[in-house]
N, C-alpha and C positions, 0 to 999 in steps of 0.2 A: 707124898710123891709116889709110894708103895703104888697107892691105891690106885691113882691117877694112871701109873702104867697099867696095872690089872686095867684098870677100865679101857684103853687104847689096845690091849690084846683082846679084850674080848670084843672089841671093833672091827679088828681087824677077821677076825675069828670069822666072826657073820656075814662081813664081807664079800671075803672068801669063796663064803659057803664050808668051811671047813665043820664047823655044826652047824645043821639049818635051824633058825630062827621061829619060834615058838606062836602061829599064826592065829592062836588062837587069842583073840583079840575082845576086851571087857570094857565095852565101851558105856557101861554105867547107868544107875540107876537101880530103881525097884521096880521088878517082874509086874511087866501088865497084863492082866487076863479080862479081855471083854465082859460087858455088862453078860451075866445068866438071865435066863426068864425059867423061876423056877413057880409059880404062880401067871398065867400068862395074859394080859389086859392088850387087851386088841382096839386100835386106834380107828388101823382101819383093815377089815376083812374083806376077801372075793374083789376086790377092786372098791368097795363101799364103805363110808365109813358115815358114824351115827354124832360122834363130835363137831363139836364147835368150839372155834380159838375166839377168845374173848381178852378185852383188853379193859383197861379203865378209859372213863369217858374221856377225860382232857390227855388224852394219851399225845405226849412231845414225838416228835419225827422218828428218834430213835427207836422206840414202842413201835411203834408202825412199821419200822423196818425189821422189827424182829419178826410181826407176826406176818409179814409180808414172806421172809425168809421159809417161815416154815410153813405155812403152806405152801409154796410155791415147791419144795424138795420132797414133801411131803405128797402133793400131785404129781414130782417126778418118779416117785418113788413103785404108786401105788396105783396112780390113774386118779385119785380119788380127790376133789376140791375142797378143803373144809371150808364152811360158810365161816366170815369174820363178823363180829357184835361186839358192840359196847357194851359196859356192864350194865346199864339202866334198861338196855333192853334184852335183859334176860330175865323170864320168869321163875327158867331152874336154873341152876349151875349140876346138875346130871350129865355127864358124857361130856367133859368142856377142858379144853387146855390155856390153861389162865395165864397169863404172860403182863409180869409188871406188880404193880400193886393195886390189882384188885380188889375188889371188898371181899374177904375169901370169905366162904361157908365156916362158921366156929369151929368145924370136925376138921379143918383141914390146918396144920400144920405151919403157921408164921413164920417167916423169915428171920433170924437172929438178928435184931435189931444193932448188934455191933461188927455185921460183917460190913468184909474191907469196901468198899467203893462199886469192884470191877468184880468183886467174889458174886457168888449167886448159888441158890438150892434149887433143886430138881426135885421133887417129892411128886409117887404117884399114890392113888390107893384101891384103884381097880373103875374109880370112873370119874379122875380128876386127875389130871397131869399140872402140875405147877410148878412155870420156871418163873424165879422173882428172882433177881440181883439188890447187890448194896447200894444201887444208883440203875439207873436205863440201861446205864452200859453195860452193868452188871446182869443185866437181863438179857442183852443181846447175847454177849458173850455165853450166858446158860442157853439161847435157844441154841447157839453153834457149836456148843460140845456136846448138847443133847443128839442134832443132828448129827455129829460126827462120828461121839462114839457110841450114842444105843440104834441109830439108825445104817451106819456104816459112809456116810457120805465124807468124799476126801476132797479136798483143794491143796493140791500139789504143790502149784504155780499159779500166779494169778489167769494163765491158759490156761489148764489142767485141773479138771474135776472129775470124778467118777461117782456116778450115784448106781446105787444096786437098783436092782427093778423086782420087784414081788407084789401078791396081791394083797398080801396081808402089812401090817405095822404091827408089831407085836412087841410088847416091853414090859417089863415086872411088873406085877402091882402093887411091889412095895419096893419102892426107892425113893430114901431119903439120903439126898446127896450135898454137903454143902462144899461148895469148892472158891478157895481163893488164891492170888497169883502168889508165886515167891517174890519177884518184884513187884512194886507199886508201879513204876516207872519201865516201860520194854516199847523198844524198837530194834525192827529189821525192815531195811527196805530191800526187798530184791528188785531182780529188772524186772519192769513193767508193773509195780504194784499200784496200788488202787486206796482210795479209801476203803472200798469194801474188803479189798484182799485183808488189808492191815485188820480191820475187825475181828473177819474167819480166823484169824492167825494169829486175837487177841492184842496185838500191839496196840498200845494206844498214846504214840509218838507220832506225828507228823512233821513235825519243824512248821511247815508253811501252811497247813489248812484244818480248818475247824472241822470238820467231817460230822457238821451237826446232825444227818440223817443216821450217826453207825457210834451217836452218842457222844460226839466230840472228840478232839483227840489235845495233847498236849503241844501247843507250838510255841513257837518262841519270836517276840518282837525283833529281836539282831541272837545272830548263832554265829559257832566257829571262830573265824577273826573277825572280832569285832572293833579292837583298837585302836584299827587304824580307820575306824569311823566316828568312835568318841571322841579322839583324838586325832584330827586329820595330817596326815602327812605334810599338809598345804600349812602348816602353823610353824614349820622348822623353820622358814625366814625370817621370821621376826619373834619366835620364840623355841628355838634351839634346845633352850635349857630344860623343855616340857619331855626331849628326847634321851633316850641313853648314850650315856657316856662309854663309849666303847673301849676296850684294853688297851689301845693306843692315844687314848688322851684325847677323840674326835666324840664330835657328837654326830649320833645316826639316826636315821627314820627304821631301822630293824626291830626296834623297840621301844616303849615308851618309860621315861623314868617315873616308876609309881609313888613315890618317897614325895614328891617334889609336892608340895600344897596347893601351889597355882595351876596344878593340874586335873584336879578332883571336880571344880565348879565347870570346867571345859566338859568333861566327862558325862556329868551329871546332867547339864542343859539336854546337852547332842541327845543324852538318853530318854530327858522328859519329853523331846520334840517327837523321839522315834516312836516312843511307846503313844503318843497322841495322835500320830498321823499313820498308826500301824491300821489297814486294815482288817485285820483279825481282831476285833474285840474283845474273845474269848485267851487273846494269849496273855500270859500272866507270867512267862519267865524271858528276861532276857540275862545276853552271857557276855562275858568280861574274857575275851582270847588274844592271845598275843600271837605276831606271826610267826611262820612257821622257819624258826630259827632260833638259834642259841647264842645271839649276841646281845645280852640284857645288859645292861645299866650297871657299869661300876664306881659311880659319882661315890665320893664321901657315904651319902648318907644310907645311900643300899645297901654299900657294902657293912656298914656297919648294924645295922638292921639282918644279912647274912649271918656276920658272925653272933650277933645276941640270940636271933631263935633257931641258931643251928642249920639254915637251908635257904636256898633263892626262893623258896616259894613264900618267905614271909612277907613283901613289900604286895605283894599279890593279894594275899590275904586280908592285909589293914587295910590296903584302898579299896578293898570288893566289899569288907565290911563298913566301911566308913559311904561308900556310893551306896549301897544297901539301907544306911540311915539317912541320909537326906534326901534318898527317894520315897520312902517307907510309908510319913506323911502320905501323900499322896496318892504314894498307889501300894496299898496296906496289903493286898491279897498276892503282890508280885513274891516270883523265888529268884534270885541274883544266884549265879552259876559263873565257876571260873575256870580254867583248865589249868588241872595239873601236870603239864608235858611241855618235855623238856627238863631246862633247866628247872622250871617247877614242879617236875614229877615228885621229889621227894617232901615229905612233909617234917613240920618242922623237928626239930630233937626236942625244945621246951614244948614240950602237950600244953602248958599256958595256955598259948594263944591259939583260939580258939574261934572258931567260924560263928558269925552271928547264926539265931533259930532259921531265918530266911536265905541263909546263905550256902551255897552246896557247889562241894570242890566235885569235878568229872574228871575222874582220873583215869589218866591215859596211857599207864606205867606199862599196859601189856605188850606194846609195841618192842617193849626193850626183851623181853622173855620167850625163851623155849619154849615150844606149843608141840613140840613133839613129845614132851614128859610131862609131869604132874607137875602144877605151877610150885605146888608147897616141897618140893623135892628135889629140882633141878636150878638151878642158879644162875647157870649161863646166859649171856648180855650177848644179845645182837650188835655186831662189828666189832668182837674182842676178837680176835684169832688167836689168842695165846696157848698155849699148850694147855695151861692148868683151866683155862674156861670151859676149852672144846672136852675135855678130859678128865682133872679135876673134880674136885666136891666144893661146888660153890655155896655160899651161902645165899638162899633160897630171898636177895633182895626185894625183890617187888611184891611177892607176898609179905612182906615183913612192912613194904610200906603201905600196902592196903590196910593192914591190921592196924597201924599208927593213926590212917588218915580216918577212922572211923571215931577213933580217937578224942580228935579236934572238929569234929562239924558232925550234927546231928542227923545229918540225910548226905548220902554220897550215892553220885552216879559214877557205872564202869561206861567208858567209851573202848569197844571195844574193834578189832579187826579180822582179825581171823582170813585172812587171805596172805600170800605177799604178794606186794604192791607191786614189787620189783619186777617179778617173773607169776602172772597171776594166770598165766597159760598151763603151768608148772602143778603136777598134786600137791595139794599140802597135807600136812600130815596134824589136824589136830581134832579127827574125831573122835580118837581112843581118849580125847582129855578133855573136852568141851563140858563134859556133865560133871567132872568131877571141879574143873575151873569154878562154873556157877554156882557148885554148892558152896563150895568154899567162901567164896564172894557174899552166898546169903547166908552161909553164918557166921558171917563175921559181922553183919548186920548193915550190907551195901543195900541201897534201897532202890537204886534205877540199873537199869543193864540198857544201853545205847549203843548201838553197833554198825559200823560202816562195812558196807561190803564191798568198799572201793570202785570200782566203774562199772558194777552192775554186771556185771559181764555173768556167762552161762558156760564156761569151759571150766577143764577140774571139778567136775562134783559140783561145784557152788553152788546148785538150785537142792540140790542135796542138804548141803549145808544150811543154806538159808530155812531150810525147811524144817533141821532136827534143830539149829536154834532157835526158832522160834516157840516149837516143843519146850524147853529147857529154859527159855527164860520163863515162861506160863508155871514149869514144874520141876525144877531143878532134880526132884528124884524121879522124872521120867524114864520109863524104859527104851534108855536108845534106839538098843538095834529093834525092838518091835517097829516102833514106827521109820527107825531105817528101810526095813525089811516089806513095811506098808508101800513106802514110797518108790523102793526099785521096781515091785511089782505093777506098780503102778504108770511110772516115766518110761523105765524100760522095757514091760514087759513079762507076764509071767514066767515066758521060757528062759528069754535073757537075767532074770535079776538072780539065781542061784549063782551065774558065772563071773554076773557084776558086785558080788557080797562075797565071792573068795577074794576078788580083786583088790576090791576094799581092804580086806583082813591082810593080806598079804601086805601090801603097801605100806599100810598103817603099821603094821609089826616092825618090818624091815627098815622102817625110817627112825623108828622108837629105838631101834637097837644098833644104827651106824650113823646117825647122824642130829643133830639139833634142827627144827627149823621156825625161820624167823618170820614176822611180818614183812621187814625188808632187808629182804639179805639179794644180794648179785648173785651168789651161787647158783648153780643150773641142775647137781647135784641132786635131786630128789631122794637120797637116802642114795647107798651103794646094795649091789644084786649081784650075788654072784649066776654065773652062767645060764646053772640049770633052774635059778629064780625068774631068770628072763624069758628064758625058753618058756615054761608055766604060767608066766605072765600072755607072753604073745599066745599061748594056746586056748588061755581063759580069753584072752579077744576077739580069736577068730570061732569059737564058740559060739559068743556072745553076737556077734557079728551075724554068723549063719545061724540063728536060732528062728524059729516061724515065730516073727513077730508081725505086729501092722509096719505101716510105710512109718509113720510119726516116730513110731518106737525106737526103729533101727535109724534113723536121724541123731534121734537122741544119744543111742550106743556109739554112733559114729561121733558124734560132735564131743563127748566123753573120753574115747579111743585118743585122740588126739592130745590130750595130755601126757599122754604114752607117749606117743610116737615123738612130740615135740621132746620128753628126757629123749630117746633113745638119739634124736638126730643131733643133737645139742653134744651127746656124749661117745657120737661115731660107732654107735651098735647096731648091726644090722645090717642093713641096706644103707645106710646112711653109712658106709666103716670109711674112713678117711682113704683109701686106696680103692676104693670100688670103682670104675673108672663113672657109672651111671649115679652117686651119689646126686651131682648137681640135680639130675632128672628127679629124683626122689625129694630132694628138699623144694624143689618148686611145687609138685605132686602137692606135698605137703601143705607149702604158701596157697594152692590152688583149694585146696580141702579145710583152711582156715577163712578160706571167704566164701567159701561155698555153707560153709554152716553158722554162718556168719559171726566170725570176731577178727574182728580190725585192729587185736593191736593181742601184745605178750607182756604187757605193760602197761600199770596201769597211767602213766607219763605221757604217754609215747603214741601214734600210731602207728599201725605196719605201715614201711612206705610202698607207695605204687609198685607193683611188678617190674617196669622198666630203668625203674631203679635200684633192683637188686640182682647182683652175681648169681644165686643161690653158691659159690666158694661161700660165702658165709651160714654161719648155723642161724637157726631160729631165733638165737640167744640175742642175736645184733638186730633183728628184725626191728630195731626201734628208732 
């Protein structure tokens, strides 16, 4: 209890502003320093170049895409086309950028026959560049971090690219580079992505499409809630008992009871029909999801299956592994996926029972935790409001149940958030922990990292975000704020991005040191400021604001700004002060400058309603 006050003083403390808050902010990683050219091998000089990109003859679409890619960046770069050849019609390989699996020259350097999949080497030696991967993909992926990081080429957002322009291509002549993902498994969709964006950006998740020209990607036959499709809601008239028995002795369609025998061959059909009439004939995982609520099945037999392996997620488990073996037959190369969230976020206490080789829990535990502290450190549960949560030394749960759930199933995927859903208009605060989250997750030896960024939406940073996780799922020990630091230069701006990286640091400090914050929390709170924090605040935005930028830039800064300004009017600072008699004028302002940079809603639920249906008497916060 000592502690727990010490800790609510020194919240209060920062608060205040009574000490200011330590803004120096280590948002993780190992120190990146640009490829050197200490030996210089010239691709391409004076706008000319003497190379050719060469592929193997039966080269698959992906291949093509890759060397399509690099010439194509490699012309934007330089002026200069390099000619493309199959390998049969080459008499030399002198001056050649070999891409794939060539028949390489004996003198040149083989691919490590047991890299990962998506991994790939880069090797040059003064007049041979060779990117091979552990698969096509693996190859596309080395042509896009070749172009990214020895050429400098950036893709932002799936809008947003920046290629430098020079007349030369210049890169070492000795690089030997093999590189492979932390995850096996990585998705981010931001708005507007692409197959090809997903590529540039490594993920190789789509849910819904083969992306066979960018080397495939991972999709899934049924995703999310899938339950109430193996199991149709339309079956509770005449078989009731397939459903859970809820706390009051009724039976409901909110869930289906897994325990029940008669329920497994229902399951299984629906799932061999799906996966047969799935267009995608490349997808090979479907997922076992319950819907999104917490009234699960307390017939007899669940509950007593509860009490033996210690957790509701045991009846989940025996049915996904038992639907995993009467599918298996069949279709031999499928991965059966089941979600740990909710009532099934915890996994079980007997490590026994144990997920079949094919079978992989998606745990979804992060939604319950603090993302403004270190996952392994801080404890605190989303919608506890108790003194000893908010304040307190809790026990650090949901990393304790990651460490378990790796436990029991051979391959686990993180399904991740990293927004609040609630108020996603709102800053959140979790890029001083995002790299240290990841690492943890891959040594603990989680194998997929899948990530929702909720409505897609481009307010708060999020294209920010989406962009350094992306980073982080490829390299968990990536260096944050370098490529932080890439990308404000870049969205907002050379002049603006020094004013938008105090902002950052600020924010991110100040929310680390007065407040928790959740995926979905009501709160509108963004951390607490005292005065002369705000003041510094609003100075770093009209900075940022009046900095000679382009038109696109200062959009950007604008459309950013307004996650400010929505805390500020939410919490009656400013212009917005509850007594100003022009308030209403400034929250409309406001609603007017939310649709002007276009976002339709402060929530991810909800949309804003129409203008003639709002007082502006109300904050932003109701906007929904």
């Amino acid at each position: 209890m000592l502690k727990a006050i010490i800790s609510l003083l020194e919240v209060i403390v920062f608060s205040l502003g009574i000490v200011p808050v330590n803004t120096s902010v280590d948002y993780g990683g190992e120190k990146y320093t640009p490829p050197a050219v200490t030996e210089p091998m010239y691709i391409a000089q004076n706008g000319r170049s003497a190379f050719t990109v060469v592929i193997p003859d039966d080269s698959p679409a992906c291949i093509e895409t890759a060397a399509d890619e690099f010439i194509t960046y490699s012309e934007k770069i330089c002026g200069a086309r390099l000619p493309l050849k199959k390998e049969s019609d080459m008499q030399s390989f002198e001056n050649t950028v070999l891409l794939g699996d060539v028949s390489f020259p004996e003198t040149l350097r083989p691919a490590d026959e047991n890299l990962a999949a998506d991994g790939f080497l880069i090797y040059s030696d003064g007049s041979h560049l060779v990117i091979r991967g552990g698969s096509d993909r693996g190859t596309l992926y080395g042509v896009y971090t070749f172009l990214e990081e020895y050429l400098g080429v950036r893709w932002f957002t799936p809008k947003l690219e920046k290629v430098p322009e020079s007349k030369d291509i210049v890169i070492d002549s000795h690089i030997d580079r093999t590189v492979e993902p932390s995850f096996a498994i990585r998705r981010n969709d931001c708005a507007g992505t692409n197959d090809r964006y997903r590529a540039r950006t490594r993920m190789n998740v789509s849910f819904w499409s083969e992306a066979e020209k960018y080397g495939g990607a991972l999709s899934f036959v049924l995703w999310d809630v899938t339950l109430d499709k193996l199991v149709p809601d339309s079956l509770f008239e005449t078989h009731p008992e397939y459903f859970a028995l809820g706390e009051d002795g009724k039976r409901t369609t909110d869930h289906v009871c897994l325990s029940n025998p008669a329920v497994l061959p229902v399951a299984v059909e629906n799932a061999r029909q799906a996966i047969l009439a799935c267009p995608r004939k490349d997808s090979k995982h479907i997922h076992i999801g319950q819907k999104d609520n917490e009234n699960y099945c307390h017939c007899e037999t669940c509950e007593a299956l509860y009490e033996k392996y210690g957790s509701v997620s045991a009846p989940t488990i025996l049915f996904t592994n038992a639907f995993a073996d009467a599918l298996d037959d069949e279709f031999p190369d499928f991965t059966f996926t089941f979600y740990a969230y909710q009532e099934t976020d915890r996994p079980p206490a007997d490590l026994s029972l144990r997920c079949r080789e094919n079978v992989v829990p998606v745990l979804c535990g992060l939604h319950k935790a603090c993302r403004s502290h270190p996952l392994t450190q801080c404890g605190a549960v989303d919608g506890d409001d108790s003194f000893n949560n908010l304040f307190g030394e809790n026990e650090p749960q949901v990393a304790e149940d990651f460490a378990n759930w790796v436990k029991v199933a051979d391959r686990t995927y993180i399904y991740d958030y990293t927004i609040n859903f609630l108020n996603t208009a709102q800053f959140f605060s979790n890029f001083g922990t995002m790299q240290q989250t990841m690492k943890y997750m891959h040594g603990l030896g989680i194998t997929g990292y899948v990530y929702n960024c909720g409505d897609g939406h481009e307010a708060a940073f999020n294209e920010l975000r989406n962009y350094l996780l992306c980073k982080v799922q490829w390299d968990v020990n990536c260096d944050v704020e370098y490529w932080m630091n890439e990308f404000l230069k870049g969205y907002y701006g050379e002049a603006a991005a020094p004013y938008i990286k105090q902002i950052l640091d600020i924010q991110t400090a100040q929310i680390s040191a007065t407040a928790h914050a959740f995926d979905f929390d009501w709160h509108y709170q963004s951390g607490f400021y005292p005065l002369y924090t705000i003041a510094k605040l609003d100075s770093l935005w009209e900075k940022a604001l009046s900095s000679d930028i382009t038109e696109d830039e200062k959009f950007n800064v604008e459309r950013a700004n307004l996650s400010w300004e929505y805390y500020k009017a939410n919490l009656f600072i400013g212009k917005y002060f509850f007594l100003n008699p022009l308030r209403m004028k400034a929250n409309e302002e406001l609603y007017d400058s939310f649709r002007s940079h276009g976002f339709n809603r402060v929530c991810s639920f909800g949309l804003i309603p129409d203008k003639e249906d709002l007082t502006f008497i109300e904050r932003p916060i109701e906007w929904r």
